[in-house]
PDB file of N, CA, C and O in Angstrom, chain B, residues numbered from 101:
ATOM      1  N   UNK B 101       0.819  -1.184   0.000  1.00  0.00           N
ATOM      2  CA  UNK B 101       0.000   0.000   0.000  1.00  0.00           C
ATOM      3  C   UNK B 101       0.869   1.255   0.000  1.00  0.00           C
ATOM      4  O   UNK B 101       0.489   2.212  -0.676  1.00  0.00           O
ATOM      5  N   UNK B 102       1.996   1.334   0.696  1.00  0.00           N
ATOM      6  CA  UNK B 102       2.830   2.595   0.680  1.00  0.00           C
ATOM      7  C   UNK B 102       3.857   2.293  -0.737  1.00  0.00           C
ATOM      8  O   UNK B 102       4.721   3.143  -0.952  1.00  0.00           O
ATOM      9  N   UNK B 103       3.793   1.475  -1.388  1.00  0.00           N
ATOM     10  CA  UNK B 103       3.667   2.005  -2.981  1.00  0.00           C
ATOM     11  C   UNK B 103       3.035   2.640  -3.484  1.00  0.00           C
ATOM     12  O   UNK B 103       3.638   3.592  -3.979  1.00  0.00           O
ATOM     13  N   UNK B 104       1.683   2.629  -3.703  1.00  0.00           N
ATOM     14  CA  UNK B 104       0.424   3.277  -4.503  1.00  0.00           C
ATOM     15  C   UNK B 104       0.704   4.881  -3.630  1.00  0.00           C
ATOM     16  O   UNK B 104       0.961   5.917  -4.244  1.00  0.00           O
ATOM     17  N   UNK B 105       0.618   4.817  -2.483  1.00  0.00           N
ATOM     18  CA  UNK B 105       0.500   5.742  -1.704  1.00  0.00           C
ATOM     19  C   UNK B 105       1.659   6.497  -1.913  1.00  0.00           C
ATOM     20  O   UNK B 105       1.564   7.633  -1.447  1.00  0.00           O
ATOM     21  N   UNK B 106       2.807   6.220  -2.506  1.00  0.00           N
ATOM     22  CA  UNK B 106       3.623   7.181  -3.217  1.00  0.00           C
ATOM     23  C   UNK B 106       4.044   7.791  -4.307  1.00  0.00           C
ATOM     24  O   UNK B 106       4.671   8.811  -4.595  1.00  0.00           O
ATOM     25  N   UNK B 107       3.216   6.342  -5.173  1.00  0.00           N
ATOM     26  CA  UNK B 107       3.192   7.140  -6.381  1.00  0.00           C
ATOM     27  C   UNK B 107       2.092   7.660  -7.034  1.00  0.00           C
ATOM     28  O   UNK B 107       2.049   7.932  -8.233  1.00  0.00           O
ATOM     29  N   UNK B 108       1.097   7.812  -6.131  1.00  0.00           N
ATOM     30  CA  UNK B 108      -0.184   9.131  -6.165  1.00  0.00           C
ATOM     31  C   UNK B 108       0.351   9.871  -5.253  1.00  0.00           C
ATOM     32  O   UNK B 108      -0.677   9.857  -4.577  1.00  0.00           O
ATOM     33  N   UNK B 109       1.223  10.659  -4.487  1.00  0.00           N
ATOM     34  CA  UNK B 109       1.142  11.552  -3.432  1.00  0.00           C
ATOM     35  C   UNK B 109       0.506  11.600  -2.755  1.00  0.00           C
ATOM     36  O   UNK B 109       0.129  12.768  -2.658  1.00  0.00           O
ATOM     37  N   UNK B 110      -0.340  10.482  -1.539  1.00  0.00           N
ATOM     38  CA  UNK B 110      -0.959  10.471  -0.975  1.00  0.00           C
ATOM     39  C   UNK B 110      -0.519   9.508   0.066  1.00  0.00           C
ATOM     40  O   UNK B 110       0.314   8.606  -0.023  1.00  0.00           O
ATOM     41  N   UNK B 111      -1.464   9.995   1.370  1.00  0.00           N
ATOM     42  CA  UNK B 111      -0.702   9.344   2.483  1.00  0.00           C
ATOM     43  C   UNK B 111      -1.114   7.983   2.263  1.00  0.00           C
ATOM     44  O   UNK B 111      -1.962   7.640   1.439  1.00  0.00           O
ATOM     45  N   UNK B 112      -0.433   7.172   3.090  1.00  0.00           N
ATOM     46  CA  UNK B 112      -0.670   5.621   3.005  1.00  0.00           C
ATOM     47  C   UNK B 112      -1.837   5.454   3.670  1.00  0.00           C
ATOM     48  O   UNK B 112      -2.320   4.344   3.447  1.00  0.00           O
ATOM     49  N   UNK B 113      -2.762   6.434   4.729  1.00  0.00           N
ATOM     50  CA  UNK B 113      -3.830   6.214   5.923  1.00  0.00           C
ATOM     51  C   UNK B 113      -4.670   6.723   4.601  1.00  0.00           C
ATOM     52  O   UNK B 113      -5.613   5.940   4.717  1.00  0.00           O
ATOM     53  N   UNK B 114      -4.942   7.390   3.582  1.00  0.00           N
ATOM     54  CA  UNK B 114      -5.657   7.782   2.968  1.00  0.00           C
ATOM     55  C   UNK B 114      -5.718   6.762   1.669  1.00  0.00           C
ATOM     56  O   UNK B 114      -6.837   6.353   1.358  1.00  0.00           O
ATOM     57  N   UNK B 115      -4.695   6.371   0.971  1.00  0.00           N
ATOM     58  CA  UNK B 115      -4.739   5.177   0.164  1.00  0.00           C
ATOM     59  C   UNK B 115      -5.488   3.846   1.181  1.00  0.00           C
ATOM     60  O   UNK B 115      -6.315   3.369   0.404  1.00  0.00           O
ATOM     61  N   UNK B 116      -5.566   3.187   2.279  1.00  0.00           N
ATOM     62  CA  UNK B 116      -6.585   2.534   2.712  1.00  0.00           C
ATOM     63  C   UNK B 116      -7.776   2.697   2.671  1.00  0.00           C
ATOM     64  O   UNK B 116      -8.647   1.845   2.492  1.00  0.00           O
ATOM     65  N   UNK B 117      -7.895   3.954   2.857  1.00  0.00           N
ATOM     66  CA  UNK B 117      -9.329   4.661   3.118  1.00  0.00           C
ATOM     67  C   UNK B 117      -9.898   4.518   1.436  1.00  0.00           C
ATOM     68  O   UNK B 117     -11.036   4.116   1.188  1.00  0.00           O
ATOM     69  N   UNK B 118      -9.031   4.865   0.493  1.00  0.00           N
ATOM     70  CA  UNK B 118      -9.527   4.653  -0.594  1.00  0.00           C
ATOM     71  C   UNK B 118     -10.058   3.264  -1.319  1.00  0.00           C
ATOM     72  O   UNK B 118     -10.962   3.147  -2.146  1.00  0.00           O
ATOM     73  N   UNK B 119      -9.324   2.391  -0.824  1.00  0.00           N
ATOM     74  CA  UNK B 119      -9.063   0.994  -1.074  1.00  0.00           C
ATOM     75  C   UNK B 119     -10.348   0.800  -0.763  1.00  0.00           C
ATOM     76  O   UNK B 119     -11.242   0.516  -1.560  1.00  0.00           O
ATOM     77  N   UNK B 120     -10.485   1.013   0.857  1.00  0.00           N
ATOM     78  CA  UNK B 120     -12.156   0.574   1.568  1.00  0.00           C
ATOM     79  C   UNK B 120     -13.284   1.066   0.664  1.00  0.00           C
ATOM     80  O   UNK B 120     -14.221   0.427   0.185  1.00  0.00           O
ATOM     81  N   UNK B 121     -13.049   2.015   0.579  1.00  0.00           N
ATOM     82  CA  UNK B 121     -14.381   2.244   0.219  1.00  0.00           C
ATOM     83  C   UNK B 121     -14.680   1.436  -1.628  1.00  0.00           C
ATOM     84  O   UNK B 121     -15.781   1.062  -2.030  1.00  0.00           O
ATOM     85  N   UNK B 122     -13.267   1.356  -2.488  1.00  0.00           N
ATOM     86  CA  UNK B 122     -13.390   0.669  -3.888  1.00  0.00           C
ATOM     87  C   UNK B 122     -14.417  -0.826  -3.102  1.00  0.00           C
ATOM     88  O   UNK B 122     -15.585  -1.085  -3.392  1.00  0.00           O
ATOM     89  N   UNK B 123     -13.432  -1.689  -1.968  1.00  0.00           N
ATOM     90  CA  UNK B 123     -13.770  -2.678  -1.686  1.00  0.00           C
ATOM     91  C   UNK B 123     -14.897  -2.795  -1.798  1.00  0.00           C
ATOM     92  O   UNK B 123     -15.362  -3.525  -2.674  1.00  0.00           O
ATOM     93  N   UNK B 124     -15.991  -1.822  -0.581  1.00  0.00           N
ATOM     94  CA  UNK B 124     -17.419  -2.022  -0.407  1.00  0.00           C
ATOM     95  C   UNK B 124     -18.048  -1.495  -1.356  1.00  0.00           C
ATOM     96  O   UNK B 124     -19.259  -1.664  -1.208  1.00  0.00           O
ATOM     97  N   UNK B 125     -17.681  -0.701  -2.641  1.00  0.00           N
ATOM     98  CA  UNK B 125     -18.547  -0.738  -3.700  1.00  0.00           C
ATOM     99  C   UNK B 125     -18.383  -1.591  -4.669  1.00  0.00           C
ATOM    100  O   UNK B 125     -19.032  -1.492  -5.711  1.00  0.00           O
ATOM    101  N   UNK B 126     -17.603  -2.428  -4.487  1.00  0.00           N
ATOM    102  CA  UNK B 126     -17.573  -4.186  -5.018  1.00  0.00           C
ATOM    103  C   UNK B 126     -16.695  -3.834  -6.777  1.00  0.00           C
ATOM    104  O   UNK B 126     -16.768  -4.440  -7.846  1.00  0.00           O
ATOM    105  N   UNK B 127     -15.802  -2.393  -6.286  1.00  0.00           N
ATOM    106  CA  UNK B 127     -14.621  -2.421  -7.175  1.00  0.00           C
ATOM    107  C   UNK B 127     -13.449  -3.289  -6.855  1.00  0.00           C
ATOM    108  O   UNK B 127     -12.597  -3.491  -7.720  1.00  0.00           O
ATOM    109  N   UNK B 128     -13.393  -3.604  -6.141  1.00  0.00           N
ATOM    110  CA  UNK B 128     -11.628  -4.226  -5.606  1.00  0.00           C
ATOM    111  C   UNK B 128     -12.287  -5.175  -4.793  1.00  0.00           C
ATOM    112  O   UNK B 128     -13.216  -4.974  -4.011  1.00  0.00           O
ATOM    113  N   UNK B 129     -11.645  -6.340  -5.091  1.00  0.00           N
ATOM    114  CA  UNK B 129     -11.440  -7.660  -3.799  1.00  0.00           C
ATOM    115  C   UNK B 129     -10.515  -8.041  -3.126  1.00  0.00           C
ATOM    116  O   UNK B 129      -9.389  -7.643  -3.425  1.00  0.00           O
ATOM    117  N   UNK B 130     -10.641  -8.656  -2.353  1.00  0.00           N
ATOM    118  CA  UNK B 130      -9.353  -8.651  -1.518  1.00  0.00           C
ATOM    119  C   UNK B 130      -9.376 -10.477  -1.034  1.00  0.00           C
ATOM    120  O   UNK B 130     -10.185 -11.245  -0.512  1.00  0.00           O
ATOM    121  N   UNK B 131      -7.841 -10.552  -1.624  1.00  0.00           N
ATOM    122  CA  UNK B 131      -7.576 -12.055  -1.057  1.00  0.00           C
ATOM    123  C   UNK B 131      -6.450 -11.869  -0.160  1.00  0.00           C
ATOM    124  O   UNK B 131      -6.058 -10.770   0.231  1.00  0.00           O
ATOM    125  N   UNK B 132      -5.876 -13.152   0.192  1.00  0.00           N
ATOM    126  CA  UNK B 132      -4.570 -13.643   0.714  1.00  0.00           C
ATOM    127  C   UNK B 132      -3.330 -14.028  -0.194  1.00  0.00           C
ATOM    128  O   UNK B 132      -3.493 -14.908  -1.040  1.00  0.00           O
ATOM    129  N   UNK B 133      -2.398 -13.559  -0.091  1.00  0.00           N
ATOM    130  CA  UNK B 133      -1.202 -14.624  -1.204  1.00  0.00           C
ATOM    131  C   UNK B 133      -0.083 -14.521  -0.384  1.00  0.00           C
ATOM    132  O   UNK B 133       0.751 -13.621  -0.484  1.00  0.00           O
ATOM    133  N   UNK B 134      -0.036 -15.801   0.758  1.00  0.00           N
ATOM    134  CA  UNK B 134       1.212 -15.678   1.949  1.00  0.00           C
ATOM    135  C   UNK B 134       0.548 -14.633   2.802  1.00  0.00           C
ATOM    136  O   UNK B 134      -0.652 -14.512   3.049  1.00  0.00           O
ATOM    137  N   UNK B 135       1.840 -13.704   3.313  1.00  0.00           N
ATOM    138  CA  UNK B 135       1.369 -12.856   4.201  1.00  0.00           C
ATOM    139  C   UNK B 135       1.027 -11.645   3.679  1.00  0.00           C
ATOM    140  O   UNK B 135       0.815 -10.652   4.375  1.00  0.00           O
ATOM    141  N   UNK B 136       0.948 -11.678   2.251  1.00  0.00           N
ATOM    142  CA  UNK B 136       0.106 -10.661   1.429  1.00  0.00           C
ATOM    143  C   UNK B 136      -0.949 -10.181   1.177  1.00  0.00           C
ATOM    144  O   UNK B 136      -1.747 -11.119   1.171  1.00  0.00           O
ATOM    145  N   UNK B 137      -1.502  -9.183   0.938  1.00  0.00           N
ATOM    146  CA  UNK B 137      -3.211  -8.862   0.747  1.00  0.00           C
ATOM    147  C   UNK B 137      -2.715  -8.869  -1.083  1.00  0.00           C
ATOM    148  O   UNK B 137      -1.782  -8.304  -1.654  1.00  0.00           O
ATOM    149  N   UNK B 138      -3.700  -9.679  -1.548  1.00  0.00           N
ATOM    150  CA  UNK B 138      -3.796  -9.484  -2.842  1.00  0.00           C
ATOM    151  C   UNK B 138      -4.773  -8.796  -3.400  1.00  0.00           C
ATOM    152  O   UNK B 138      -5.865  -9.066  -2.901  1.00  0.00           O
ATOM    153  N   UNK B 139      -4.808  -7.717  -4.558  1.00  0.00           N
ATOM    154  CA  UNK B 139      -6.204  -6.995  -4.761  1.00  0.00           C
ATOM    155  C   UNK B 139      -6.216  -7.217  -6.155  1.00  0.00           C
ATOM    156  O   UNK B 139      -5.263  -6.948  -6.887  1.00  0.00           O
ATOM    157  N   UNK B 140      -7.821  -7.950  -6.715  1.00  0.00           N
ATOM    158  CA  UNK B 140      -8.243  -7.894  -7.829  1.00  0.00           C
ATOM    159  C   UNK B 140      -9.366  -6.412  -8.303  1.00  0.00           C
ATOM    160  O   UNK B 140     -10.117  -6.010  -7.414  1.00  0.00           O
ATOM    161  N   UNK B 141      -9.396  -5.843  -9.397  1.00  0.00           N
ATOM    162  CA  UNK B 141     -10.270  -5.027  -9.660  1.00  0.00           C
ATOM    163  C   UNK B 141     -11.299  -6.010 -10.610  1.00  0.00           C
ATOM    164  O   UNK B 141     -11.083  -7.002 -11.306  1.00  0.00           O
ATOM    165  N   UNK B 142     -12.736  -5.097 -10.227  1.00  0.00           N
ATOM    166  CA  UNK B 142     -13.655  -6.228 -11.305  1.00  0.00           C
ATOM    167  C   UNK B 142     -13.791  -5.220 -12.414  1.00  0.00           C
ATOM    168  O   UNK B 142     -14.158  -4.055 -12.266  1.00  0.00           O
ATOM    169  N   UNK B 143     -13.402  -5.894 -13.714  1.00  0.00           N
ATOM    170  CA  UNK B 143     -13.603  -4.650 -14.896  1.00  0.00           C
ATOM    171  C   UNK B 143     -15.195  -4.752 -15.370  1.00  0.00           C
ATOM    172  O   UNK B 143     -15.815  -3.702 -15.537  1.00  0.00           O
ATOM    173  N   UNK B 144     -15.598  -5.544 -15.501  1.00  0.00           N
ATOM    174  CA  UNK B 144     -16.850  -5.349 -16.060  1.00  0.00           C
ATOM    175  C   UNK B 144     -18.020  -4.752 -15.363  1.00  0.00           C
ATOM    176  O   UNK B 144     -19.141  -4.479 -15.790  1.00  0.00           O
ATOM    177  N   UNK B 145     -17.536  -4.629 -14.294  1.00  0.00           N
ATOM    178  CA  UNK B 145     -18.555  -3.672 -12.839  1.00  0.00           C
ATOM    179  C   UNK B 145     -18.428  -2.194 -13.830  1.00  0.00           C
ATOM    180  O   UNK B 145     -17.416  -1.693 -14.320  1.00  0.00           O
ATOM    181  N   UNK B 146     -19.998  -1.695 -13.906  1.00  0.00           N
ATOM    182  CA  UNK B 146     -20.163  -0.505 -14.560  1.00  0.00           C
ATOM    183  C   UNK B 146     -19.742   0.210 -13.739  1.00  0.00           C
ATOM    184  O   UNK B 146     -19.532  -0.220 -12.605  1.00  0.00           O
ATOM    185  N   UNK B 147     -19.484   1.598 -14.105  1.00  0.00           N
ATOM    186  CA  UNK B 147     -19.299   2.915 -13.146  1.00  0.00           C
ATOM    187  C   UNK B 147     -20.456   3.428 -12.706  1.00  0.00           C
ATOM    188  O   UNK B 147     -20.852   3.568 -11.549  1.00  0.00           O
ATOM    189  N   UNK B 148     -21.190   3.814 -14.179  1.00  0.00           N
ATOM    190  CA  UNK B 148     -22.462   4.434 -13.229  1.00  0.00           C
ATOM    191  C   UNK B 148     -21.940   5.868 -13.140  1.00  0.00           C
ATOM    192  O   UNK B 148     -22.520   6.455 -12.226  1.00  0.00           O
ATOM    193  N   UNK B 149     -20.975   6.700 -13.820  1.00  0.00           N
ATOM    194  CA  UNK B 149     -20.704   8.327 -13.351  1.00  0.00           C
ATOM    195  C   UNK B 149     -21.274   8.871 -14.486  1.00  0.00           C
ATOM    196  O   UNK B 149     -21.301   8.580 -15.682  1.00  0.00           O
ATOM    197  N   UNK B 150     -21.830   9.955 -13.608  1.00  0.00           N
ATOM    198  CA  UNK B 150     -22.441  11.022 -14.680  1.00  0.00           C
ATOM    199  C   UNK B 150     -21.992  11.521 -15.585  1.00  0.00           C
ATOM    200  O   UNK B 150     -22.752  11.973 -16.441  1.00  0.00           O
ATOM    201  N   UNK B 151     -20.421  11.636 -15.748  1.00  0.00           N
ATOM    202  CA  UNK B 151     -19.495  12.280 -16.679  1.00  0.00           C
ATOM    203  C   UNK B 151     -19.408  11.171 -17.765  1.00  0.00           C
ATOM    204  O   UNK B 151     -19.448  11.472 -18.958  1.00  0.00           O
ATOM    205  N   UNK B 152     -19.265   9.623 -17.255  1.00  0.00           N
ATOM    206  CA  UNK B 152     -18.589   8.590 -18.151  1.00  0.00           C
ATOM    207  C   UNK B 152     -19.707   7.549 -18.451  1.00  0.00           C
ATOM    208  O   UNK B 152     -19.489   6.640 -19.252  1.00  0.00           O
ATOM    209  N   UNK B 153     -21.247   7.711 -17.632  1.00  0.00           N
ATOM    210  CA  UNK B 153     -22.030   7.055 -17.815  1.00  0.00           C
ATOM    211  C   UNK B 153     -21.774   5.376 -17.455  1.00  0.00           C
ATOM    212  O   UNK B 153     -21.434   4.996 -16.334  1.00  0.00           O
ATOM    213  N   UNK B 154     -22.018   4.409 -18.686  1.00  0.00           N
ATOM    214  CA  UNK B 154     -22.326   3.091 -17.598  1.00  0.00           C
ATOM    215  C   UNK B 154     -21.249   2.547 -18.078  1.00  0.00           C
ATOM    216  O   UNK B 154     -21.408   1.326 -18.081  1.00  0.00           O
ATOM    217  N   UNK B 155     -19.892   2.943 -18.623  1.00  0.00           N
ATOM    218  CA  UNK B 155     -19.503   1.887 -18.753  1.00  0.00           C
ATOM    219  C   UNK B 155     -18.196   1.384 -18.030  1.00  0.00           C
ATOM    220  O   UNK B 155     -17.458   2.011 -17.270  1.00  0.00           O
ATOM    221  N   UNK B 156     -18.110   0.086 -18.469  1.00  0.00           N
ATOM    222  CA  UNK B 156     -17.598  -0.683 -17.349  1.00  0.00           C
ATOM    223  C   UNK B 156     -16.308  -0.143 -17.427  1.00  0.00           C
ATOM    224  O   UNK B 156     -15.925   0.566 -18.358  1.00  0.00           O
ATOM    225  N   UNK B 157     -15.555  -0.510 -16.344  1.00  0.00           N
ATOM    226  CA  UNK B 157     -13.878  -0.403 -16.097  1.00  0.00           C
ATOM    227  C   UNK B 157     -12.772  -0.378 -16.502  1.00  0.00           C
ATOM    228  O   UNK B 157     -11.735   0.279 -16.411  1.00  0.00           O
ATOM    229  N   UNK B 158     -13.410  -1.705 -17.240  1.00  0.00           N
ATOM    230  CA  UNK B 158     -12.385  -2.311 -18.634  1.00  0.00           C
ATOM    231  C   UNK B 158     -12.407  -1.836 -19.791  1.00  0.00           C
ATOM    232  O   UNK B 158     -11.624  -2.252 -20.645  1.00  0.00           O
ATOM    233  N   UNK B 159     -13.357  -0.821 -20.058  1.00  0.00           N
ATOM    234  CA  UNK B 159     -13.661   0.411 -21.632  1.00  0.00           C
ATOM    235  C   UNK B 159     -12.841   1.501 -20.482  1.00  0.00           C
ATOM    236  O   UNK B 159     -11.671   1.698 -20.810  1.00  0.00           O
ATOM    237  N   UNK B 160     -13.106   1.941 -19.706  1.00  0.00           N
ATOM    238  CA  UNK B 160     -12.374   2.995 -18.871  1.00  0.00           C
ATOM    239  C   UNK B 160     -10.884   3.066 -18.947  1.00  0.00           C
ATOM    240  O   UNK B 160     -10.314   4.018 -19.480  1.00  0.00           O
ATOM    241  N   UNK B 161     -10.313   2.145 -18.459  1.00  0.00           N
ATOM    242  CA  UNK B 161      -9.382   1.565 -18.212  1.00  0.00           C
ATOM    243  C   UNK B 161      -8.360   1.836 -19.722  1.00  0.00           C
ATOM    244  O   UNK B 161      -7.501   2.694 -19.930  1.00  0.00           O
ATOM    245  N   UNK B 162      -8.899   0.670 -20.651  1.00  0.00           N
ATOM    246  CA  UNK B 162      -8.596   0.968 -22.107  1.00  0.00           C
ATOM    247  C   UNK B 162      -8.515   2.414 -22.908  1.00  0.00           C
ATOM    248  O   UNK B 162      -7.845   2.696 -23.901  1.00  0.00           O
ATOM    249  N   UNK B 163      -9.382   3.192 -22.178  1.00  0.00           N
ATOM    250  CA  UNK B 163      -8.959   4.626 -23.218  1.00  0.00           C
ATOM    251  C   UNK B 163      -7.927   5.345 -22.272  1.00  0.00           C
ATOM    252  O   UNK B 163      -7.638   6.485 -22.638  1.00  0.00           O
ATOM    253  N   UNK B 164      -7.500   5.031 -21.470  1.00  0.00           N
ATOM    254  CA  UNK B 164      -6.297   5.794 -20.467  1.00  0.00           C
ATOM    255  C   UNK B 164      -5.394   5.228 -21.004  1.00  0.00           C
ATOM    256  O   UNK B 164      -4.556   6.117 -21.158  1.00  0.00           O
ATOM    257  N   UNK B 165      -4.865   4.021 -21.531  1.00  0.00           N
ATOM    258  CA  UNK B 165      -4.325   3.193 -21.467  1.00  0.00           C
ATOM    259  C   UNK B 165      -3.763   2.003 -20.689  1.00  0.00           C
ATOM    260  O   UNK B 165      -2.850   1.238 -20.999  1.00  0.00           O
ATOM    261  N   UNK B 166      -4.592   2.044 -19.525  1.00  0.00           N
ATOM    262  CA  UNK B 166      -4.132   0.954 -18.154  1.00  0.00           C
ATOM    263  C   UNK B 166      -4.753  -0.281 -18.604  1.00  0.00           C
ATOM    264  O   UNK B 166      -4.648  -0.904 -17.547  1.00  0.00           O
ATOM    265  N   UNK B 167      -5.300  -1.057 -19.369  1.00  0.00           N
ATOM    266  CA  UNK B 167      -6.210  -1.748 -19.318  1.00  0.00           C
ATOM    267  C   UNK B 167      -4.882  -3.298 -19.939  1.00  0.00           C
ATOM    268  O   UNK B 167      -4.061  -3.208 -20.853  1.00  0.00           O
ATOM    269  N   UNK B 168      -5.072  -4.175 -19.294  1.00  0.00           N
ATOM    270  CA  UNK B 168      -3.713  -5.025 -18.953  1.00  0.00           C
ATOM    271  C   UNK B 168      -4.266  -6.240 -19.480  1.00  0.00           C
ATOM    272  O   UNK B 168      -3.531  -7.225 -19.406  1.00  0.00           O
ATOM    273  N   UNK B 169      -5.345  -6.380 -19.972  1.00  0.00           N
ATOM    274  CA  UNK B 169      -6.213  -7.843 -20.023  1.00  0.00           C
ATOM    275  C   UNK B 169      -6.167  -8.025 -21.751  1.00  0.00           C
ATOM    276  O   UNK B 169      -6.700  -8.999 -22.283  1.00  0.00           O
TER     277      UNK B 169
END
């Protein structure tokens, strides 16, 4: 987490906070791998934003260029 949290400029207590809340809107899951937290994103989970409308993660994702799949 104090990766992400440094390379957004943001504190590491605030990158959790962000994490939580992706979690409980059933953007991000969270497993185990060892003594690791592993995090999947779900791409096909729509957004739903007024700016970008419904589509999913993985069209999102793809016009930024992050989209890895």
């Amino acid at each position: 987490m104090n990766e992400i949290a440094d390379a957004s400029g943001i504190t590491e207590r605030y990158a959790y906070g962000l994490l939580s809340d992706l979690q409980k809107a059933g953007y991000v899951s969270r497993g185990r791998n060892g003594r690791r937290n592993q995090y999947e994103l779900a791409p096909d989970l729509e957004l739903g934003d007024p700016v970008i409308g419904r589509l999913p993660l993985r069209k999102v994702l793809a016009l930024i260029g992050a989209d890895r799949s």
